[in-house]
mmCIF file of the N, C-alpha and C atoms, coordinates in Angstrom:
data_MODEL
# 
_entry.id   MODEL 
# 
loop_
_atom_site.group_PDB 
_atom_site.id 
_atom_site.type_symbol 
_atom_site.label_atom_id 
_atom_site.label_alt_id 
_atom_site.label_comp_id 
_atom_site.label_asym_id 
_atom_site.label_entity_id 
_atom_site.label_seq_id 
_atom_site.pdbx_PDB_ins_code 
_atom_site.Cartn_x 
_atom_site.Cartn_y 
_atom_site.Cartn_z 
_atom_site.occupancy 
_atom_site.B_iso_or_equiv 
_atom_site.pdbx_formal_charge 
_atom_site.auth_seq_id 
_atom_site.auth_comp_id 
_atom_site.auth_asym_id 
_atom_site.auth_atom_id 
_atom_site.pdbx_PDB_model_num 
ATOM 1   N N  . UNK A 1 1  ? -45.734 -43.814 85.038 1.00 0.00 ? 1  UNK A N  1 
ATOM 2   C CA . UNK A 1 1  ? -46.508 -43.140 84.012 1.00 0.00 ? 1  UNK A CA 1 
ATOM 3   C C  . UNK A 1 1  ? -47.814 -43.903 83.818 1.00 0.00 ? 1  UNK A C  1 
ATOM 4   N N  . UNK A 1 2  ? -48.809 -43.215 84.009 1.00 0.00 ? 2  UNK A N  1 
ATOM 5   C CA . UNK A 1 2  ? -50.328 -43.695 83.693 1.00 0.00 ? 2  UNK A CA 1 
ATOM 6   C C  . UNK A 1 2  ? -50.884 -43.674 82.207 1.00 0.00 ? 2  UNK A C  1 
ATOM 7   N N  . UNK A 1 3  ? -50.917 -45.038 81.946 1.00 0.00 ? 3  UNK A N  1 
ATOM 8   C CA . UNK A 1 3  ? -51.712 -45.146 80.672 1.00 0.00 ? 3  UNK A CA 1 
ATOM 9   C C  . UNK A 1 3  ? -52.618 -44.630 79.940 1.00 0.00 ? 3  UNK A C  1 
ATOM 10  N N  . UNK A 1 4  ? -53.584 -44.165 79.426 1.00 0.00 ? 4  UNK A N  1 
ATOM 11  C CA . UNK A 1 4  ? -54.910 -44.250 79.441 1.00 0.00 ? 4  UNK A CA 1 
ATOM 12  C C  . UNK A 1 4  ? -55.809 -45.243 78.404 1.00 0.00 ? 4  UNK A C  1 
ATOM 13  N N  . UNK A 1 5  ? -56.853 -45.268 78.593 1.00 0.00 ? 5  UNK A N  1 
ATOM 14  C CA . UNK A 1 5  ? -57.558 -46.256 78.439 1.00 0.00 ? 5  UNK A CA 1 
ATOM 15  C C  . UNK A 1 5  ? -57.905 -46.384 76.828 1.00 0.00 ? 5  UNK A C  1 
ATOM 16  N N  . UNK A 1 6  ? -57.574 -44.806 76.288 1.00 0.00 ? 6  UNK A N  1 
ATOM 17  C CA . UNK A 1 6  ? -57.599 -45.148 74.693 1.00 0.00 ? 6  UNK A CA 1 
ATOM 18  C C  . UNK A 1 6  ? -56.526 -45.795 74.243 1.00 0.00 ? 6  UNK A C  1 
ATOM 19  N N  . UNK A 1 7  ? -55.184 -45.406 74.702 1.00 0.00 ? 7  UNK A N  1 
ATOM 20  C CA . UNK A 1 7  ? -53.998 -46.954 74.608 1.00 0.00 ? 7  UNK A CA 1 
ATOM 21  C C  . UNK A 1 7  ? -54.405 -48.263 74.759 1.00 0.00 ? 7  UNK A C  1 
ATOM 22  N N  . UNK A 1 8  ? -54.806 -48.651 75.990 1.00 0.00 ? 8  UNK A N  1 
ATOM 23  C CA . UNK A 1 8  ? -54.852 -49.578 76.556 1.00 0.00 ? 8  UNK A CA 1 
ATOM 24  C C  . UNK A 1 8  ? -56.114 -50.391 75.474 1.00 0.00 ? 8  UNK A C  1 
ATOM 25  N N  . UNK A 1 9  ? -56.809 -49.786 74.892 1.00 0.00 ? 9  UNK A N  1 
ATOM 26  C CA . UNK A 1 9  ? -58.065 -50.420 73.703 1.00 0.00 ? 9  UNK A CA 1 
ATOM 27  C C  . UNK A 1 9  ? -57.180 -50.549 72.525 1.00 0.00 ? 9  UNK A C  1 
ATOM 28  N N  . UNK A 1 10 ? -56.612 -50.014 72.102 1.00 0.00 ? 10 UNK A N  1 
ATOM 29  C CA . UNK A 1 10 ? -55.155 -49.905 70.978 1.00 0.00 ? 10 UNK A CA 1 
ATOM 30  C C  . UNK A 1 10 ? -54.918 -50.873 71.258 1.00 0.00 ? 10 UNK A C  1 
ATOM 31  N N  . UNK A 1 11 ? -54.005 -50.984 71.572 1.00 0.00 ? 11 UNK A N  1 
ATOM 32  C CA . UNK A 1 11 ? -52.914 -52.181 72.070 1.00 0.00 ? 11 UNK A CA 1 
ATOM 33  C C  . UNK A 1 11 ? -53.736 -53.842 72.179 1.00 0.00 ? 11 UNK A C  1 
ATOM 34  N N  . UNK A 1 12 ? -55.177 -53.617 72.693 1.00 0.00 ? 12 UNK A N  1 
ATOM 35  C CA . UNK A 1 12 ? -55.732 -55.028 72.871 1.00 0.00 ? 12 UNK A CA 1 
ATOM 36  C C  . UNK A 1 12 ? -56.552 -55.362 71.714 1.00 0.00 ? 12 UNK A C  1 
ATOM 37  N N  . UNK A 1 13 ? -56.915 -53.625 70.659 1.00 0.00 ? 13 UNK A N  1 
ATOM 38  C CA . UNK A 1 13 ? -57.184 -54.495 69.735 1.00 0.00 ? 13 UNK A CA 1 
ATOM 39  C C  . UNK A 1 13 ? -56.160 -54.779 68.650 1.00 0.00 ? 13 UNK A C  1 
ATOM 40  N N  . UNK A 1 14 ? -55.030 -54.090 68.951 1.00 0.00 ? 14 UNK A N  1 
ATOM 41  C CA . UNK A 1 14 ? -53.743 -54.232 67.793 1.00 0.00 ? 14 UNK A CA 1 
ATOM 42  C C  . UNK A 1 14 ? -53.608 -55.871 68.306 1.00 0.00 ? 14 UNK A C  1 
ATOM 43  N N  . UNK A 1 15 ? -53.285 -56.626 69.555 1.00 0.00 ? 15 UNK A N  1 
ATOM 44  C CA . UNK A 1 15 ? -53.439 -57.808 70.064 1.00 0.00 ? 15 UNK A CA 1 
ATOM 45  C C  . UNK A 1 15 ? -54.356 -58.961 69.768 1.00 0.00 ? 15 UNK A C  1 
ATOM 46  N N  . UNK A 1 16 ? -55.568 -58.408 69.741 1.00 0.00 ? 16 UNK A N  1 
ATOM 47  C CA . UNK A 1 16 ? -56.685 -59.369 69.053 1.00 0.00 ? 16 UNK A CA 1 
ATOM 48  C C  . UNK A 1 16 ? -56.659 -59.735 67.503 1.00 0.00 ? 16 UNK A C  1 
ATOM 49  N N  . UNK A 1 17 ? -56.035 -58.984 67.000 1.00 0.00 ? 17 UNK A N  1 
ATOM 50  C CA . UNK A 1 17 ? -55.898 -58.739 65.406 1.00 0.00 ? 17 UNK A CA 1 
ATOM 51  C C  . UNK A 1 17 ? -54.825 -59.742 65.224 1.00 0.00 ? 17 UNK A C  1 
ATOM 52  N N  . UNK A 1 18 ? -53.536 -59.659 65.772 1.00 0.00 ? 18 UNK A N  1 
ATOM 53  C CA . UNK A 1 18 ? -52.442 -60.521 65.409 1.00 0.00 ? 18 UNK A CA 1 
ATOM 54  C C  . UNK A 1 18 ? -52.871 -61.899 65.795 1.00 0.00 ? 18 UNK A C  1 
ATOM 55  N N  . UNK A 1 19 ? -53.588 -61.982 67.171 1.00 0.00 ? 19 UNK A N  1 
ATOM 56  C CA . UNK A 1 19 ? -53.510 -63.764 67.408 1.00 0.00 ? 19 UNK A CA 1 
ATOM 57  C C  . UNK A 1 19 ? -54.956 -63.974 66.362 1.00 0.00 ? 19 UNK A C  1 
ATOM 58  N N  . UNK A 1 20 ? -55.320 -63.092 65.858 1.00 0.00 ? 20 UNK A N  1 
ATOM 59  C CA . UNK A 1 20 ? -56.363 -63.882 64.595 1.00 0.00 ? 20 UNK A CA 1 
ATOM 60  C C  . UNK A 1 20 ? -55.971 -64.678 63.747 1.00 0.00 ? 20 UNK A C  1 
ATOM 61  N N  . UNK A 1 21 ? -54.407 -64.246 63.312 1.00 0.00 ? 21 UNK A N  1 
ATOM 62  C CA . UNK A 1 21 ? -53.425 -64.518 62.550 1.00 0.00 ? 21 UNK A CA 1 
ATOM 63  C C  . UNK A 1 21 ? -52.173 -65.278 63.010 1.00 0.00 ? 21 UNK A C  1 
ATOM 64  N N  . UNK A 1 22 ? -52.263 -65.735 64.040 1.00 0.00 ? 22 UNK A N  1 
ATOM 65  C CA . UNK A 1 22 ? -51.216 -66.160 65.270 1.00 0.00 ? 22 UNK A CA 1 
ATOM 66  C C  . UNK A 1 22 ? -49.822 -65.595 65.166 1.00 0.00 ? 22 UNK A C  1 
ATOM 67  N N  . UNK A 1 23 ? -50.203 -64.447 65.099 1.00 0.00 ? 23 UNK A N  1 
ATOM 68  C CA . UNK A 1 23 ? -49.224 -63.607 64.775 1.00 0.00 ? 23 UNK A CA 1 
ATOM 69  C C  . UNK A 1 23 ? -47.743 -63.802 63.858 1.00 0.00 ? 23 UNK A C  1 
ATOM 70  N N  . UNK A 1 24 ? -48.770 -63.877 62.847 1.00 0.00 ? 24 UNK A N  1 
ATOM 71  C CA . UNK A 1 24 ? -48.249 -64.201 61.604 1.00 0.00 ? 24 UNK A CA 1 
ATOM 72  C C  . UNK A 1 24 ? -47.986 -63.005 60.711 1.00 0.00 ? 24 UNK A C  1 
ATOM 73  N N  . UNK A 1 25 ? -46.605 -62.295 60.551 1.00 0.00 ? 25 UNK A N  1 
ATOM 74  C CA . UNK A 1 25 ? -46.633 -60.881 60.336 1.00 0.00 ? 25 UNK A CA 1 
ATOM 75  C C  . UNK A 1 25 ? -47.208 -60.803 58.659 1.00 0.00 ? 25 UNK A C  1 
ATOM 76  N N  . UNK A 1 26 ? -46.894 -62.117 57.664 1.00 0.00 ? 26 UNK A N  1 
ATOM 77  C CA . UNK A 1 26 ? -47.190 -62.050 56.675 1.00 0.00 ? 26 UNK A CA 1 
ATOM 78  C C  . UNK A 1 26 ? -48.265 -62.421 56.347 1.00 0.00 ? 26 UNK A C  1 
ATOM 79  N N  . UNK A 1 27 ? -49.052 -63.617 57.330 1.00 0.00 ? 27 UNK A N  1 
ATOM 80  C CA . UNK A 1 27 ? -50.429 -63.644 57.166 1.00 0.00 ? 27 UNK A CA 1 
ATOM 81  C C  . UNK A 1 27 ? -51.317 -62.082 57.361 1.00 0.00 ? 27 UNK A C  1 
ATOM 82  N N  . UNK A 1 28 ? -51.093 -61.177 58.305 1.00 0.00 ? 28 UNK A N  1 
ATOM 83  C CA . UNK A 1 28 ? -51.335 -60.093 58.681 1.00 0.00 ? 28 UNK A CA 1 
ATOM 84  C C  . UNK A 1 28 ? -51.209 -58.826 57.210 1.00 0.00 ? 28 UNK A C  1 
ATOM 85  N N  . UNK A 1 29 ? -50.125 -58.536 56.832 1.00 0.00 ? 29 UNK A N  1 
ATOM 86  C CA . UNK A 1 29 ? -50.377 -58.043 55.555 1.00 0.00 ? 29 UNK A CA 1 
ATOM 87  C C  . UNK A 1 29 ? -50.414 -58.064 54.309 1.00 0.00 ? 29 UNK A C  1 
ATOM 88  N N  . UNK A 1 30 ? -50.917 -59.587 53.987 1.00 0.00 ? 30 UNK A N  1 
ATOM 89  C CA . UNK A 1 30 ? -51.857 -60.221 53.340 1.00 0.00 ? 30 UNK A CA 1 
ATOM 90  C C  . UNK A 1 30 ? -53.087 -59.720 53.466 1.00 0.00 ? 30 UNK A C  1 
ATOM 91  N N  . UNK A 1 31 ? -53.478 -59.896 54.601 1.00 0.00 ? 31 UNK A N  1 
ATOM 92  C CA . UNK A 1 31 ? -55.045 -59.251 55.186 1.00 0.00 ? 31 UNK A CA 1 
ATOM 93  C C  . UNK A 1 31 ? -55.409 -57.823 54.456 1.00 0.00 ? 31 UNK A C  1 
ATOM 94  N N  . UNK A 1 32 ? -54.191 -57.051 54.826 1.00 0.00 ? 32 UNK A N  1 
ATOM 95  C CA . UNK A 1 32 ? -54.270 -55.612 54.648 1.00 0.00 ? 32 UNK A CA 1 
ATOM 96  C C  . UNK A 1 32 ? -54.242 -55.597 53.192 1.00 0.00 ? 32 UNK A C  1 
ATOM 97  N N  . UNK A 1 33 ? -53.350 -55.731 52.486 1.00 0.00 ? 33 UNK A N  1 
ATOM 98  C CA . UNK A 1 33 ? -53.455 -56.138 51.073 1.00 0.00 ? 33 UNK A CA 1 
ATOM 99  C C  . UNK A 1 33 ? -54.816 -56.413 50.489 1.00 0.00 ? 33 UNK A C  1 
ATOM 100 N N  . UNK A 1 34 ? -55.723 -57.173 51.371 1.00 0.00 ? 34 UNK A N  1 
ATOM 101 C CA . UNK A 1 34 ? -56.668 -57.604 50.331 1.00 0.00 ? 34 UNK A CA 1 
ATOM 102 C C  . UNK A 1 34 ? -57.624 -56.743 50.814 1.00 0.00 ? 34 UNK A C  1 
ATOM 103 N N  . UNK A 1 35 ? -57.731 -56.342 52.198 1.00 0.00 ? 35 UNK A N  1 
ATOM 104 C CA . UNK A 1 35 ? -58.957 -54.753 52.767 1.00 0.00 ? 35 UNK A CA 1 
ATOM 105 C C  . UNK A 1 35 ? -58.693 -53.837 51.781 1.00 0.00 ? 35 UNK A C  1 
ATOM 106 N N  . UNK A 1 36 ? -56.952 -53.420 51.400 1.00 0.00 ? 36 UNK A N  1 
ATOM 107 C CA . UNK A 1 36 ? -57.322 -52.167 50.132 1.00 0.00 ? 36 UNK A CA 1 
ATOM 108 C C  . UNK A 1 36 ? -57.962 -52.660 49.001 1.00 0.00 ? 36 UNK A C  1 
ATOM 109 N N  . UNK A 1 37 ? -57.302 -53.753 48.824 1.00 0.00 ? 37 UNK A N  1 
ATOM 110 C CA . UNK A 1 37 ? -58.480 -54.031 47.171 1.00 0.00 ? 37 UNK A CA 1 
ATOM 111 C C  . UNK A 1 37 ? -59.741 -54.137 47.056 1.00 0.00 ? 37 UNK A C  1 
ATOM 112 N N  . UNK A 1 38 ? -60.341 -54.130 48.122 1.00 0.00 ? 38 UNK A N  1 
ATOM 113 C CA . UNK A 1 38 ? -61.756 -54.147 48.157 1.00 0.00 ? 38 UNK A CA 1 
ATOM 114 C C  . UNK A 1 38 ? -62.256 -52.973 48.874 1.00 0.00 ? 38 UNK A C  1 
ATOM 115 N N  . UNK A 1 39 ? -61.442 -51.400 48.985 1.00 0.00 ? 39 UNK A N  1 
ATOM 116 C CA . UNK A 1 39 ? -62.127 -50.344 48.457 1.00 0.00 ? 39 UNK A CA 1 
ATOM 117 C C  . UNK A 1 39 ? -62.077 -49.964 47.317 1.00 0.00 ? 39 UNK A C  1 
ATOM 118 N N  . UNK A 1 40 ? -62.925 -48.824 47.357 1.00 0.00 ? 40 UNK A N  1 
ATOM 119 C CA . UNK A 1 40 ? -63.057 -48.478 46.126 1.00 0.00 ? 40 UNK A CA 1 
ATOM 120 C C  . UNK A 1 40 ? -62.103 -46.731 45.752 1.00 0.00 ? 40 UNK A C  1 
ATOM 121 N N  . UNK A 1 41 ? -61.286 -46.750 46.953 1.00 0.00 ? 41 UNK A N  1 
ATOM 122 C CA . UNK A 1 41 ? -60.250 -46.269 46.822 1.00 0.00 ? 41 UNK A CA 1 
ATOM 123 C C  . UNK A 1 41 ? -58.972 -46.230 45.993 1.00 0.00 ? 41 UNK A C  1 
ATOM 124 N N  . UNK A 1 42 ? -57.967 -45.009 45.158 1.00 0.00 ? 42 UNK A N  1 
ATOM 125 C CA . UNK A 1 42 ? -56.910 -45.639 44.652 1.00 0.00 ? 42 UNK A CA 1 
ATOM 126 C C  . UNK A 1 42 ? -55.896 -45.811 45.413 1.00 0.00 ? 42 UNK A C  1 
ATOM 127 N N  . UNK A 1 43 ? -55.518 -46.656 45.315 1.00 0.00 ? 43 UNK A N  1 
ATOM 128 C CA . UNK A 1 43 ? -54.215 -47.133 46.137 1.00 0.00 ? 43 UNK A CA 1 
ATOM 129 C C  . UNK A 1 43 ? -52.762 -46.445 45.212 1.00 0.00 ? 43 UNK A C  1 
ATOM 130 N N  . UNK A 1 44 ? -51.799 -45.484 45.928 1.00 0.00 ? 44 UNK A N  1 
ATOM 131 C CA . UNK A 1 44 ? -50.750 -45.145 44.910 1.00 0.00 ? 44 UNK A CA 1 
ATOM 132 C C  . UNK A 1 44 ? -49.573 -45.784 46.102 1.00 0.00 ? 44 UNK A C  1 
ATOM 133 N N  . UNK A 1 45 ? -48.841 -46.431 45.165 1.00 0.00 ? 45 UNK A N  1 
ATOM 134 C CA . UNK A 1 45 ? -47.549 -47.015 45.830 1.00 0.00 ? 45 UNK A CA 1 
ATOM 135 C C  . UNK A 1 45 ? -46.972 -46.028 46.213 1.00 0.00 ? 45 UNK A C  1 
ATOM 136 N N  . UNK A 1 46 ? -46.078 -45.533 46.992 1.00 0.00 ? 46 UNK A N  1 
ATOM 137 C CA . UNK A 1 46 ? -44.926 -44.888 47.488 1.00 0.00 ? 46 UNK A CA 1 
ATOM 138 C C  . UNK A 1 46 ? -43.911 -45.650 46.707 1.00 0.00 ? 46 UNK A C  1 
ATOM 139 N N  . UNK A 1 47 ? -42.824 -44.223 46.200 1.00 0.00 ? 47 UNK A N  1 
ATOM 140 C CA . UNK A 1 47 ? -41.622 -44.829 45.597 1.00 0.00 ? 47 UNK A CA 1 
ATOM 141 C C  . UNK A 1 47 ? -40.865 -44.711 46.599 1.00 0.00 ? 47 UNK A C  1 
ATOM 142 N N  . UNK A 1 48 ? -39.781 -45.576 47.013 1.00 0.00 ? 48 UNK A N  1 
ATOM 143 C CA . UNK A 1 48 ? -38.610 -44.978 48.730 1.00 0.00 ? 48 UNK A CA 1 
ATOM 144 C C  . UNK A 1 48 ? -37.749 -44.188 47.793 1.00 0.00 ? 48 UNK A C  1 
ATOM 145 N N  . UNK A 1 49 ? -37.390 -43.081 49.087 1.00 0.00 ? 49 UNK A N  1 
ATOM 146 C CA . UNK A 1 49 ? -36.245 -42.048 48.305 1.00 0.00 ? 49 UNK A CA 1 
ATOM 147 C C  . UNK A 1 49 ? -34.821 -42.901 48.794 1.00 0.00 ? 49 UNK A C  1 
ATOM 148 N N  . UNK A 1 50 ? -33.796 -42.905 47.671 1.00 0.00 ? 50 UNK A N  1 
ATOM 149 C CA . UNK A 1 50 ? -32.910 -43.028 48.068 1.00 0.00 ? 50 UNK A CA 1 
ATOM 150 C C  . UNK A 1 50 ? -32.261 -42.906 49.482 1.00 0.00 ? 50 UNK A C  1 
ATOM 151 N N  . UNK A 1 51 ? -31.624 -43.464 50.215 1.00 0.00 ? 51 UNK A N  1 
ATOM 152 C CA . UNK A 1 51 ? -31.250 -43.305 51.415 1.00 0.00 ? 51 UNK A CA 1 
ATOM 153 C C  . UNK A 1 51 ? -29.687 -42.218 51.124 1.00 0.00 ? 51 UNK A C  1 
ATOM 154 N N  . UNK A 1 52 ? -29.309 -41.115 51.544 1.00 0.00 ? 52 UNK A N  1 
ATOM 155 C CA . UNK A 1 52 ? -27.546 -40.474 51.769 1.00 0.00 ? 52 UNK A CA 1 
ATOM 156 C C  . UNK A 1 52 ? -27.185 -40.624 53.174 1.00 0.00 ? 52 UNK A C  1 
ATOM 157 N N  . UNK A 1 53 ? -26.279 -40.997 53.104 1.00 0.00 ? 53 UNK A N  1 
ATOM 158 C CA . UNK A 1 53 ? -25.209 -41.265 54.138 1.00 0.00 ? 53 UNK A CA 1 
ATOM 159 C C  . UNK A 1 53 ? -24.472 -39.676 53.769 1.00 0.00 ? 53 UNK A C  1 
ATOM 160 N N  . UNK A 1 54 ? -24.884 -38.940 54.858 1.00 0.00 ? 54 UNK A N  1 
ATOM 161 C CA . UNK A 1 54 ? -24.064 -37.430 54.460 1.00 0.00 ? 54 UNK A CA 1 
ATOM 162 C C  . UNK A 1 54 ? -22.681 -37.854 55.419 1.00 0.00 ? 54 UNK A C  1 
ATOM 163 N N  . UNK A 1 55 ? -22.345 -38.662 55.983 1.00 0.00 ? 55 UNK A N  1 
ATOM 164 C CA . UNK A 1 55 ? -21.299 -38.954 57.008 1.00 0.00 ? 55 UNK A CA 1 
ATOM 165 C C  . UNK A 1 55 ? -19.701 -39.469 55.350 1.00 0.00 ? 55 UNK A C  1 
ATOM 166 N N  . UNK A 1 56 ? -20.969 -40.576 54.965 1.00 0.00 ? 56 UNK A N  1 
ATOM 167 C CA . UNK A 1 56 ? -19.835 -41.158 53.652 1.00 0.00 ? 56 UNK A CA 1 
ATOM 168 C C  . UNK A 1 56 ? -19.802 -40.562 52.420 1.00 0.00 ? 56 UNK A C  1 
ATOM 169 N N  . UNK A 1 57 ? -20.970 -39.761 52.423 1.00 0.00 ? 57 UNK A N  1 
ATOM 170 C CA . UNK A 1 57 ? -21.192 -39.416 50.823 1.00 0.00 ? 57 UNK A CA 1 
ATOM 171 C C  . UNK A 1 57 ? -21.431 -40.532 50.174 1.00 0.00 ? 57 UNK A C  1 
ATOM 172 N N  . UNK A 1 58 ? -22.555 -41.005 50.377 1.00 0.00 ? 58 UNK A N  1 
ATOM 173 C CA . UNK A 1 58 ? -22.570 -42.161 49.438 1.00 0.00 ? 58 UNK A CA 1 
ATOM 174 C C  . UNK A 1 58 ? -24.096 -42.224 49.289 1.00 0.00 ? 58 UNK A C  1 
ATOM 175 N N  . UNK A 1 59 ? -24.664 -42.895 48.294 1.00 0.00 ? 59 UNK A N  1 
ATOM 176 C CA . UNK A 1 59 ? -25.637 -42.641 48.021 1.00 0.00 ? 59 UNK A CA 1 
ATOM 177 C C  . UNK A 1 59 ? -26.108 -44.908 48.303 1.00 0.00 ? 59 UNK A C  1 
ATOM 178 N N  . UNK A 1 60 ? -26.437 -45.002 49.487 1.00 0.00 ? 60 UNK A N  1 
ATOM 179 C CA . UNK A 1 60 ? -26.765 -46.124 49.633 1.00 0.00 ? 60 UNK A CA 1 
ATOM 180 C C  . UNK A 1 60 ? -26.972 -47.469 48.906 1.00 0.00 ? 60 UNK A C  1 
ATOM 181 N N  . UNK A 1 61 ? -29.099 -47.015 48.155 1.00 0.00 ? 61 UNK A N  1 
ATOM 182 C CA . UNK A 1 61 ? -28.899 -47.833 47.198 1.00 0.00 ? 61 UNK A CA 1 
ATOM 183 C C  . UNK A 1 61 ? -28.446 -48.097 46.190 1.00 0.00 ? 61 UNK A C  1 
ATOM 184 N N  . UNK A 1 62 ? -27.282 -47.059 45.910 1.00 0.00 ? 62 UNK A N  1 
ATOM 185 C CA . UNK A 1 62 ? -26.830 -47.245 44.590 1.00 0.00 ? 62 UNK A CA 1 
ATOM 186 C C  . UNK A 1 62 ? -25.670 -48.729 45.006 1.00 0.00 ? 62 UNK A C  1 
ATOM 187 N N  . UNK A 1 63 ? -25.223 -48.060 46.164 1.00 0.00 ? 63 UNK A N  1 
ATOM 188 C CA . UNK A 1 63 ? -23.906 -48.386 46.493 1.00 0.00 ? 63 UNK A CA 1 
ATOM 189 C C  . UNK A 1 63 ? -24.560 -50.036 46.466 1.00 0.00 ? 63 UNK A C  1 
ATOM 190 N N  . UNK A 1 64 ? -25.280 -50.511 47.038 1.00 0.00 ? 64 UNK A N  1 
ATOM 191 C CA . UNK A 1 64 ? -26.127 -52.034 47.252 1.00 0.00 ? 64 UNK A CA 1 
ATOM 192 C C  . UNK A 1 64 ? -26.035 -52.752 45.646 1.00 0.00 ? 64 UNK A C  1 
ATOM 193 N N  . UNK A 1 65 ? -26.923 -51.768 45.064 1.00 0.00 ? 65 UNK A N  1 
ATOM 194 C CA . UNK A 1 65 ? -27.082 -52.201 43.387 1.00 0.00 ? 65 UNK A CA 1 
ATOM 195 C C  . UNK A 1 65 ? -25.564 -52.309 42.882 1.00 0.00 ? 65 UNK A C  1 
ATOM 196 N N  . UNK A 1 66 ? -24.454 -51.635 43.330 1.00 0.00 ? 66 UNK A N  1 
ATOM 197 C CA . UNK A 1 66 ? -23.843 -52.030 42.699 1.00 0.00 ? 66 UNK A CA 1 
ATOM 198 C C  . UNK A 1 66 ? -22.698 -53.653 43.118 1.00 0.00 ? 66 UNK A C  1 
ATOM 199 N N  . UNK A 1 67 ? -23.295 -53.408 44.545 1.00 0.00 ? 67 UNK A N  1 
ATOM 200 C CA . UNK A 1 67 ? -22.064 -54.585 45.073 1.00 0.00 ? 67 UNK A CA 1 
ATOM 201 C C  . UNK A 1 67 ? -23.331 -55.945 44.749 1.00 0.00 ? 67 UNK A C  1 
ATOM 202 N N  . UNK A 1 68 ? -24.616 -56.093 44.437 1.00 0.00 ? 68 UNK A N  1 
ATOM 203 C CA . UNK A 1 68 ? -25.493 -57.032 44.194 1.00 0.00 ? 68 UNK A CA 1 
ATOM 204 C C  . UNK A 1 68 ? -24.783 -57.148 42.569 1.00 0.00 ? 68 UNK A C  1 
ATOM 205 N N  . UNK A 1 69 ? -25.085 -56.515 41.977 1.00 0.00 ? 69 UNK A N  1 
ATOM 206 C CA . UNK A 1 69 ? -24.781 -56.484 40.484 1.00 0.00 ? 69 UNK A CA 1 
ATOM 207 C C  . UNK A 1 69 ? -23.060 -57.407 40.026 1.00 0.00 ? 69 UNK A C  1 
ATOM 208 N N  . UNK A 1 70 ? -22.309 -56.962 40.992 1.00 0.00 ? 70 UNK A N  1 
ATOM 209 C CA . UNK A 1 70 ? -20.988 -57.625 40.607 1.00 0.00 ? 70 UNK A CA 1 
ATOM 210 C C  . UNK A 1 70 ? -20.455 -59.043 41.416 1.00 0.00 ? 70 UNK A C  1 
ATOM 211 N N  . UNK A 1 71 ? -21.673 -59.688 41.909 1.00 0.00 ? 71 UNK A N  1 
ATOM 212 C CA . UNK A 1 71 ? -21.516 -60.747 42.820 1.00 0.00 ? 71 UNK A CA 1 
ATOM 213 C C  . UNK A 1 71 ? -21.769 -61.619 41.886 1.00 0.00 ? 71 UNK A C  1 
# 
């Protein structure tokens, strides 16, 4: 399978970006963190939806919160 060359610029600058940071995943979105605060854009958090397990019926994070909660 042949690449093409708009990948191949992707990838080397997704590459140049991390060893800026020596590929430091938290130095890295740190970075990003501080590029949004300095637009002048609003930033809205995403809330995560609950995860269902339709296999268990179970409603994930509850199930977490509750085995964290009684430890």
């Amino acid at each position: 399978m042949r690449q093409s060359n708009i990948i191949d610029e992707i990838h080397k600058i997704r590459q140049d970006y991390a060893e800026r940071f020596n590929n430091d995943l938290h130095a890295i979105c740190q970075d990003a963190i501080h590029k949004q605060g300095c637009t002048n854009r609003q930033v809205i958090p995403a809330n995560p939806k609950p995860i269902q397990n339709s296999y268990l019926n179970v409603n994930i994070a509850s199930k977490a919160k509750e085995e964290m909660g009684s430890k």
